[in-house]
C-alpha positions in Angstrom: 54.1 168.1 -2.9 51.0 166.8 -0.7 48.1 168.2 -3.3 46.1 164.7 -3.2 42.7 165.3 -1.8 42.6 168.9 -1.5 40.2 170.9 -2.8 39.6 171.4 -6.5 38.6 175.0 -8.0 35.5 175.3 -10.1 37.2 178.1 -12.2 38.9 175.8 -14.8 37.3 176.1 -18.2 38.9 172.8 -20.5 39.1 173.6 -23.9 41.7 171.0 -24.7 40.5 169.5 -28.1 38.6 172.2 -29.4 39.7 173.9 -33.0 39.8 177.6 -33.2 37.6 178.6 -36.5 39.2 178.2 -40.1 41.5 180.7 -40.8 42.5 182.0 -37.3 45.4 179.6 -36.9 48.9 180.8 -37.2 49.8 179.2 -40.2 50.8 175.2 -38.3 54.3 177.1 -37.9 56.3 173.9 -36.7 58.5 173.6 -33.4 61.7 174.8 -35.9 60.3 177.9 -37.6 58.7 178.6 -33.4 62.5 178.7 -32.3 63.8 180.5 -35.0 61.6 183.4 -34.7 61.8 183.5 -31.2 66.2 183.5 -31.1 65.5 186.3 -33.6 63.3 188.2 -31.3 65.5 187.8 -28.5 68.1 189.2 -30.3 66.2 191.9 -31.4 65.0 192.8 -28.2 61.7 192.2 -29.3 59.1 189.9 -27.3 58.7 186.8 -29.7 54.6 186.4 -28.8 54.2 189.8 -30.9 55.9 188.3 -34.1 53.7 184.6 -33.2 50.9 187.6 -33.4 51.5 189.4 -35.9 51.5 192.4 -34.5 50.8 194.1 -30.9 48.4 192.5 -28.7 46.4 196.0 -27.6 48.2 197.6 -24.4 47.9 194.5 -22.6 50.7 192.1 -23.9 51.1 188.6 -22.6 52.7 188.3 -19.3 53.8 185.0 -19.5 56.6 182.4 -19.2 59.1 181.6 -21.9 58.2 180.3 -25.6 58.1 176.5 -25.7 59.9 174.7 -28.9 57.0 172.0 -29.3 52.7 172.0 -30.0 52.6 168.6 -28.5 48.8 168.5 -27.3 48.6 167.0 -23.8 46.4 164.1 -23.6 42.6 165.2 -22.9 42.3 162.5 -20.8 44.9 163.2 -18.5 42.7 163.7 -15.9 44.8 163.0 -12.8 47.1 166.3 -14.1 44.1 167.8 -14.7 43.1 167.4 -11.1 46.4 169.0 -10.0 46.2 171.8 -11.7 42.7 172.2 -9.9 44.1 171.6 -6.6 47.0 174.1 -7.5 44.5 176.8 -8.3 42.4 176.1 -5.8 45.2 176.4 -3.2 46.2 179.7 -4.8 42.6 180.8 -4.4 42.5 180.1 -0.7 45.9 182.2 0.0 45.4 184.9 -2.0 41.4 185.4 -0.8 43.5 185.4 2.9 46.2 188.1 1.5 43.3 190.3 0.3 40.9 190.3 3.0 43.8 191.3 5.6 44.7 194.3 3.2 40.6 194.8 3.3 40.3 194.0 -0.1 38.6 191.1 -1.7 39.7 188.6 -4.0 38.7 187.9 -7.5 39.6 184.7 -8.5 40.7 184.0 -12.1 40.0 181.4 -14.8 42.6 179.0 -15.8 41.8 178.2 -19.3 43.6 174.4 -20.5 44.0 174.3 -24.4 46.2 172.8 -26.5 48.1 173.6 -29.9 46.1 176.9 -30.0 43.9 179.4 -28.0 42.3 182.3 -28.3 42.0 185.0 -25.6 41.2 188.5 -25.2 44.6 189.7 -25.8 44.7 187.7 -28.8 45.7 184.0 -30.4 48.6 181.9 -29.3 50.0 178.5 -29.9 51.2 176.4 -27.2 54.9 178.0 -28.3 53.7 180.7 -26.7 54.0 179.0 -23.7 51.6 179.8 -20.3 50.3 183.4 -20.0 48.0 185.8 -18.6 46.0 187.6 -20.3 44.9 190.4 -18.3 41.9 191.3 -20.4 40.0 188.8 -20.1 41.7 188.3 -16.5 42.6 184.4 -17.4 45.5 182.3 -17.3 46.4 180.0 -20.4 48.3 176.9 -19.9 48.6 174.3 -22.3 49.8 171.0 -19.7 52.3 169.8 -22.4 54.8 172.8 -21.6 55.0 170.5 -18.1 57.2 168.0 -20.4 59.1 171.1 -21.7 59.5 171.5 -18.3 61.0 168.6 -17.1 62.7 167.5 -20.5 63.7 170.7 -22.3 64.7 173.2 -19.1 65.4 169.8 -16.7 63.0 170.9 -13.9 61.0 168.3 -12.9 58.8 168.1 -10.6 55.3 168.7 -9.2 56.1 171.7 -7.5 58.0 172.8 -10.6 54.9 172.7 -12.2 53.0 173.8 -9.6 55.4 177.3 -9.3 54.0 177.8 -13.1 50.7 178.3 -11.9 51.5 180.3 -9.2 53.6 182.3 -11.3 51.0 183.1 -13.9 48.5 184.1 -11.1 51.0 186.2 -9.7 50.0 188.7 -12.7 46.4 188.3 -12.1 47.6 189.4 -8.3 49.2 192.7 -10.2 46.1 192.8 -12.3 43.8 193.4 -9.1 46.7 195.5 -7.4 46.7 197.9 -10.3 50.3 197.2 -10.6 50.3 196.2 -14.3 48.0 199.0 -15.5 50.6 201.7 -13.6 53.6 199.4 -15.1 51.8 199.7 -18.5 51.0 203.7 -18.5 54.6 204.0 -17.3 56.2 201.7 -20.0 54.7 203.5 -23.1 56.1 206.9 -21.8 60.0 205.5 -21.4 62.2 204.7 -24.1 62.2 200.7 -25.3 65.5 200.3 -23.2 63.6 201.6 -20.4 59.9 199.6 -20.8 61.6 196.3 -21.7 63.6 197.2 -17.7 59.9 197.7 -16.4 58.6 194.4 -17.6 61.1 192.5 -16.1 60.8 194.0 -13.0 56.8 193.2 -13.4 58.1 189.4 -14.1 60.2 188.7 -11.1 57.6 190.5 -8.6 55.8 187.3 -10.3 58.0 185.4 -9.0 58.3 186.6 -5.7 54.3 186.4 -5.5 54.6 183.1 -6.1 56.8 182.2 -3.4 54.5 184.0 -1.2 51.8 181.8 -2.1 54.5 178.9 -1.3 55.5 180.3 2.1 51.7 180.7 3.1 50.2 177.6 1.5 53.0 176.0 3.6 52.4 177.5 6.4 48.1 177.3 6.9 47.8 173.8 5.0 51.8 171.7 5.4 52.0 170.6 1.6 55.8 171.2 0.6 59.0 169.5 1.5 62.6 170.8 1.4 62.9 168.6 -2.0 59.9 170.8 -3.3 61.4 173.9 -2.7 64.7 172.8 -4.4 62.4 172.1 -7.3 60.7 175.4 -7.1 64.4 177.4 -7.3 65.6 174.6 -9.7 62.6 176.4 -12.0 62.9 179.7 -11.7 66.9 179.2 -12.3 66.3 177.8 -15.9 63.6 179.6 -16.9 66.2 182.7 -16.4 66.6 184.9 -19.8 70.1 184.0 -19.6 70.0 180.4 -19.7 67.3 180.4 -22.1 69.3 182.6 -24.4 72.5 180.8 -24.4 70.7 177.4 -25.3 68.8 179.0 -27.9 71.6 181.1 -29.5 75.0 180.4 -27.6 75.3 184.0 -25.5 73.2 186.1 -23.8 72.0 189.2 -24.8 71.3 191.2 -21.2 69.1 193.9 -22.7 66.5 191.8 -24.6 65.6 190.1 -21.3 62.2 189.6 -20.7 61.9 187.8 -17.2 65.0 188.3 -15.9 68.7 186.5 -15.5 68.2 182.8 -13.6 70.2 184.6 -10.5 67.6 187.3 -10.3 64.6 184.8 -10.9 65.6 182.8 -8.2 66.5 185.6 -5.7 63.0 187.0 -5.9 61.4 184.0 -5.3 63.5 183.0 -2.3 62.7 186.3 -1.2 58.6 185.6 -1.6 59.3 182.4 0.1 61.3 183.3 3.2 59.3 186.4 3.6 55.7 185.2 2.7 54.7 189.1 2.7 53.5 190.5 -1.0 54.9 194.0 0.4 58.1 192.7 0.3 58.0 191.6 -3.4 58.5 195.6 -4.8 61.0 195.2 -7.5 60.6 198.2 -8.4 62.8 200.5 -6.4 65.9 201.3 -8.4 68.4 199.6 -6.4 66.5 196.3 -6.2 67.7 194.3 -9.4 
């Protein structure tokens, strides 16, 4: 990926190294206990960042990638991933501002925050098992780097455009956010059965996806950053961050109805489909016969 020299956004706030206030942390739950409670959740159906909560996060739960198993705290000096994740959110900026002002619309730009161990947001506290998220409250992404080595290690998807599909995942909600997609997707979920809400939120997850291969196809397209080996690394992401996958490491089978982001099959299809498309109208994973 050809990110070297291109703009950096202004709307990163670092936090990496700060301490959240005695008696806010979640307890220093290691990597072991993390895992446990999340296999559990799966199982139960339940979303694992409520029990890392303690209890629901308002009506506006995180919207985010998969827990991680570590709290590895990325180096604060890292500065040259730093700078990629600047130049990532920067280049999402620039599409989606291009996106908005063709439907007439303009774009608000989020705030990536960079912590690590532990944050706190408007939707609530989370450790870096928690993984990235969105936090449509407060209307910022979370991302604690070292979930880049979970990337690459843990789920075997390397790559800077691996990395780079995070991002563009997690802004992706924001994109719903300023839709109103989430906040019909919410008012909808609370009035179906948990069967039914749990089939809504993955359908709000892989139109994610699919937004973020619409920022691929048009950052390609206006600015020539990607390769064909980058966009094997994108689909190599979405493919094992799929429920399924990360339920049959976790716990050796898969448990179809607890899925929270959708099978590696349907992950991958929706962001091929952003990609070859590069047209957010045809992300709606939301008729019936889509999934």
């Amino acid at each position: 990926m050809w990110w070297q020299g291109g703009r950096r956004s202004e709307n990163i706030e670092d936090r990496r190294g700060s301490s959240l206030p005695q008696g806010v942390r979640l307890g220093g739950m290691g990597g072991i206990g993390v895992l446990i409670i999340a296999v559990v959740a799966m199982f139960l159906g339940i979303d694992p960042r409520v029990l890392f909560q303690g209890g629901p996060i308002n009506d506006s739960p995180y919207v985010s990638l998969p827990p991680s198993q570590g709290t590895r705290e990325a180096p604060v000096g890292n500065d040259e991933l730093r700078d990629f994740v600047s130049v990532v959110l920067a280049d999402t900026e620039d599409t989606w501002q291009e996106v908005f002002q063709r439907m007439g619309r303009a774009y608000e730009p989020p705030t990536l925050v960079l912590f690590s161990e532990a944050v706190k947001s408007a939707c609530g506290i989370a450790e870096s098992a928690t993984g990235p998220f969105y936090c449509p409250t407060d209307r910022k992404v979370y991302l604690d780097m070292s979930f880049f080595e979970e990337l690459r290690t843990r789920f075997r998807a390397p790559g800077d455009f691996a990395q780079a599909y995070v991002i563009a995942h997690e802004v992706g909600h924001h994109v719903q956010t300023l839709l109103g997609i989430s906040q019909q997707v919410h008012g909808r979920r609370a009035q179906l059965n948990p069967a039914q809400a749990n089939q809504l939120s993955v359908r709000l997850e892989l139109q994610a996806d699919c937004f973020a291969g619409v920022w691929a196809h048009l950052a390609q397209k206006a600015r020539h950053i990607l390769d064909s080996a980058d966009i094997e690394e994108g689909m190599n992401a979405t493919s094992a961050l799929g429920d399924d996958r990360i339920q049959r490491r976790a716990q050796g089978y898969v448990v179809p109805e607890s899925f929270t982001h959708g099978s590696a099959a349907q992950r991958a299809h929706w962001f091929r489909q952003g990609w070859s498309q590069g047209n957010p109208d045809q992300c709606d994973t939301f008729r019936i016969d889509q999934l």
